[in-house]
N, C-alpha and C positions, 0 to 999 in steps of 0.2 A: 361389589364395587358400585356405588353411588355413581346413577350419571351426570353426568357436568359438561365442561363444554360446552358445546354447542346447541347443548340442551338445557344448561343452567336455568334459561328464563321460560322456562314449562314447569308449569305448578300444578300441584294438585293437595284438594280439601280434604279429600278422604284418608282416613285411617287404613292400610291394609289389614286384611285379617288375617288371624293367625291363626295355626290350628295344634293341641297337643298330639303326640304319635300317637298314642290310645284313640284318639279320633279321626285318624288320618286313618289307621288303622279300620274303625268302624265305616269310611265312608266310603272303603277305594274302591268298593266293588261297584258303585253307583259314577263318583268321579275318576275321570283321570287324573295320576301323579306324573307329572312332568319331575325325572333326577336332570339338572341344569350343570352337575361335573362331566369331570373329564370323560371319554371313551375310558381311558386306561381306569379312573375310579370305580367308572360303573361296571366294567367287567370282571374287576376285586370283587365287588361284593356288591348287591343293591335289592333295592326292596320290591320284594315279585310282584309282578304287573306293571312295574313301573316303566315309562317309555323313557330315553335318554335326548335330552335336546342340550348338547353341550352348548354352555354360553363361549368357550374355549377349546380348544382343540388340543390335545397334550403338550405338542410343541408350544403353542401359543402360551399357554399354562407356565412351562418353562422357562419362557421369556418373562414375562409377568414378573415372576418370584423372583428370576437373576436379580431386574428391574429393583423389585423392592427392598433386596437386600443392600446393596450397591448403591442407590442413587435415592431411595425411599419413598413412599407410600405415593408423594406427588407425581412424579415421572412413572409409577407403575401404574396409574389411574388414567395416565395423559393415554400411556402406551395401550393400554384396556380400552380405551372409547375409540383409537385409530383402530384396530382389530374385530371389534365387536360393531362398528358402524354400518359396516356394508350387509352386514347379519343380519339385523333389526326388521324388516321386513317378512325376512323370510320367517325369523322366530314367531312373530304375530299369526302367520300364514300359517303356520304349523300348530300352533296353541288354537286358534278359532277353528283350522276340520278337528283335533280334539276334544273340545271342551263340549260340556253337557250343560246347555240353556245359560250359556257363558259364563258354567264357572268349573274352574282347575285348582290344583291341588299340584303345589311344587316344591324342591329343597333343593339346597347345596348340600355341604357337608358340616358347617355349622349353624345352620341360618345366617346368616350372614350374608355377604355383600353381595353373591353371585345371584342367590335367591332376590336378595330386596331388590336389584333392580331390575333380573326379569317381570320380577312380582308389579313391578312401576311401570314397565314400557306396557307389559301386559294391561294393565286396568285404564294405561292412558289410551289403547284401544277399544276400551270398552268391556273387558272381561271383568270377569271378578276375581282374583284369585286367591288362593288361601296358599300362608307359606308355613310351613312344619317348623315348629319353634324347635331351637336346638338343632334342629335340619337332620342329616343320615346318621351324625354319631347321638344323638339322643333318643333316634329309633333304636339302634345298635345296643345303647344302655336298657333299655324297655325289652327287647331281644334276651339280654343276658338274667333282665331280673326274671324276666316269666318262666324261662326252662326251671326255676326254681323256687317261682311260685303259685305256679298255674298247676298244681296239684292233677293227674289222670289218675283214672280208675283202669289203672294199666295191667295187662296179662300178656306175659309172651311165653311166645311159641318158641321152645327150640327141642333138639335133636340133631342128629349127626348127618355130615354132610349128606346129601341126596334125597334127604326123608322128604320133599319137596315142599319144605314150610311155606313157599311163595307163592305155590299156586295152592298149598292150602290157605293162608289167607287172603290171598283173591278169589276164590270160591265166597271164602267169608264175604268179602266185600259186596258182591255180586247177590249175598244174601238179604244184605241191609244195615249187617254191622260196621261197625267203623274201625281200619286199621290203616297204623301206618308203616309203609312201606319205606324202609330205612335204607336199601340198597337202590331200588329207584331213584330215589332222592340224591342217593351219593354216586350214581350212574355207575355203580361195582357191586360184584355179586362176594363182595368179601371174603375172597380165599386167593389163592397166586394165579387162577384162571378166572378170576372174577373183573377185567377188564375186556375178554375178549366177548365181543361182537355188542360193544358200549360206550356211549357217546364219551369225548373225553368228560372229565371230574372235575365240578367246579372247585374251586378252591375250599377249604375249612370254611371261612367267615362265607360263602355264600349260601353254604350247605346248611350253617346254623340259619339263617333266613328263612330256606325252602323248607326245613325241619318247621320253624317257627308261624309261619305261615299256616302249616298244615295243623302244627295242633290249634290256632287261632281259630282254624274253620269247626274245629271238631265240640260239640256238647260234653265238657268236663263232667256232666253228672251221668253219664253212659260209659259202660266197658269201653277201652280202647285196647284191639291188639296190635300187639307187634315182635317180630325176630329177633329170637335171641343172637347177639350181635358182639364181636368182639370191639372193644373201644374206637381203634381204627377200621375204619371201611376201604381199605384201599390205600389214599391220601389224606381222607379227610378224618375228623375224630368228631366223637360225637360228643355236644357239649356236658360240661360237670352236670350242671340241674337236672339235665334230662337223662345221664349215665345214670346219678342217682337213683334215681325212680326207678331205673329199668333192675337194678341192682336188689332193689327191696320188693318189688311186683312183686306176686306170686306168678312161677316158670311149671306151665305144663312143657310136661318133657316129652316129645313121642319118640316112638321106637316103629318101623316098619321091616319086613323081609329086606334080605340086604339084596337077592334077586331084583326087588321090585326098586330098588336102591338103581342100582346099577341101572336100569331102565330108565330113570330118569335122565343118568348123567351121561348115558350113552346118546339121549334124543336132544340133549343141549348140546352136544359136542361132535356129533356123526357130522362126516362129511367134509370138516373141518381141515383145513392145509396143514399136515405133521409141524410145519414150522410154525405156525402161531400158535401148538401147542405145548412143543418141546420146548423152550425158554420160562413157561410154566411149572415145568419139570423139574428143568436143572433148578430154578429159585428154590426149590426145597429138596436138594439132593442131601444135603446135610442130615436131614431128617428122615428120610427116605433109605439111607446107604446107598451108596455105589454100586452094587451087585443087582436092586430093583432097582434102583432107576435106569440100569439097562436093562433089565427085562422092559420096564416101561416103554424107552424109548424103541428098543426093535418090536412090540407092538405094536406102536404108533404105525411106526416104517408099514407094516404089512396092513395098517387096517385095523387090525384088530383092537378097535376102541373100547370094550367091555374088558379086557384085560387091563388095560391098561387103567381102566377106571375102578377097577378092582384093586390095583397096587398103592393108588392114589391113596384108597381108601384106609389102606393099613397105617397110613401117617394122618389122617383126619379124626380117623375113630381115636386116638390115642390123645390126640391134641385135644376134641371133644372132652371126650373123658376126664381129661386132668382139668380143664377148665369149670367144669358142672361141678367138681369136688371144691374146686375154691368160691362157689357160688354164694352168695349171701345172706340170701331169700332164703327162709325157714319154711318156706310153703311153697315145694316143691312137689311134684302131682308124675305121676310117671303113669305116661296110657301106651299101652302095647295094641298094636294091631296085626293083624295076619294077611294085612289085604293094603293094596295102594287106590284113593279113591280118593279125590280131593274136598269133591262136594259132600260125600258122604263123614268124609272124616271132620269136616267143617263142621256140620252139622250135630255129631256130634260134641264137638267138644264146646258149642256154643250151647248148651241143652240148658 
């Protein structure tokens, strides 16, 4: 939204700059990105690092558009500079402790009005700032094209639940390789107890962000690993471009003791309140039968977690199973171990 108003007779010579995502992209780790929507837009989805300085407030937002629907663009611009007037300082005050040798990096959601005239009150104090052509949905377009054209030298890891792919690839990570970790990202360990002791899950659209982000940081011409992963994490899905990929990789499959199995799932789960696990339960009692899932749940009752994560396991290894037969990747690699060791098994399989 153009300022006007009261400010109609403040001019200015200069050209704002612009910048494309691809470079907004290469710079943000040096500038700040000021997102200038709503709270409720920037918590949808928004571009990681980015700090939120609404030019509106959601309500306010919603006035606005009534405004322009109704009464049209004049009376929503009048109503915009009554709301946003008393603001104007403060936004300055907040862009100059951010900005780096005074210059910032900001959007709305189209480039458009919300940016151009932060982008103006800002430079009439003296910043520089640069606004993201196309604004958040043109990053979002460059989002969608890269999962499918930013090519990895991709390998995952999978095997049946417990085998502890996560801390074998953070072993990896810890070695120098580069993986990404697809349930960190989605704040879900990907199974019907894959929420418990985890931050809530951003939505889809921001998950592709934090996914997109991370391969952005990673060297394309280096192995990347990563979990083998069913499509949904939980809530969120993981996008086409980057399914793709994970699809055609080549899958080392491991296999460890189902002892040493069960030691894992009993050290993620001990200690835990029977009731933030039995709701876990019943979600795949279907699959389970009725008969074990009360065996399950009266070992819960008593404690006894390793039971319990034993009967778990007669409906995971199955599910496994049928899944790795519909797999697609022709280069399938299957390594048995006799032994649970994360750095050690790292290491090997990164040889």
């Amino acid at each position: 939204m153009p300022l006007s108003g009261n400010y109609r007779n403040l001019k200015t010579t200069s050209v704002l700059k612009k910048i494309l995502p691809r470079e907004m992209l290469a710079q943000k780790s040096q500038l700040p990105l000021l997102d200038v929507r709503t709270p409720a837009e920037f918590e949808r989805g928004h571009i990681p690092g980015a700090t939120n300085l609404p030019l509106f407030s959601n309500e306010e937002r919603v006035v606005i558009g009534t405004l322009y629907k109704k009464k049209g663009k004049d009376f929503a611009v009048e109503k915009g500079l009554e709301l946003v007037g008393p603001k104007l300082a403060s936004f300055v005050k907040k862009a100059k402790k951010l900005a780096v040798d005074k210059e910032i990096m900001l959007h709305c959601w189209r480039g458009g009005m919300r940016s151009g005239s932060m982008a103006w009150l800002f430079e009439t104090a003296g910043l520089r700032p640069k606004v993201l052509i196309g604004g958040y949905k043109a990053y979002r377009q460059l989002v969608h094209r890269n999962f499918s054209e930013r090519k990895l030298d991709l390998i995952v890891l999978g095997g049946p639940t417990g085998s502890g792919k996560t801390l074998i690839l953070h072993a990896m990570q810890e070695e120098g390789h580069q993986i990404i970790d697809l349930e960190r990202l989605a704040n879900h360990k990907g199974s019907s107890f894959g929420a418990i002791d985890e931050e809530p899950q951003p939505v889809t659209e921001h998950f592709e962000n934090l996914l997109h982000q991370k391969i952005f940081e990673l060297d394309i011409n280096q192995p990347v690993w990563t979990e083998n992963e069913s499509r949904g994490i939980g809530k969120v899905y993981i996008p086409e471009g980057f399914w793709s990929q994970m699809q055609t990789a080549p899958l080392i499959n491991i296999s460890i003791p189902k002892e040493n199995r069960l030691d894992i799932l009993t050290q993620m789960y001990v200690g835990k309140n029977p009731s933030v696990l039995i709701p876990a339960f019943e979600r795949i009692r279907k699959k389970l039968g009725g008969q074990n899932l009360n065996y399950a749940l009266e070992a819960l009752q008593a404690g006894d977690y390793r039971t319990a994560a034993g009967i778990a396991l007669t409906y995971y290894d199955k599910a496994y199973a049928f899944g790795l037969q519909k797999k697609q990747s022709a280069r399938i690699v299957q390594k048995k171990f006799d032994y649970f060791d994360a750095l050690k098994i790292a290491q090997e399989l990164t040889k």
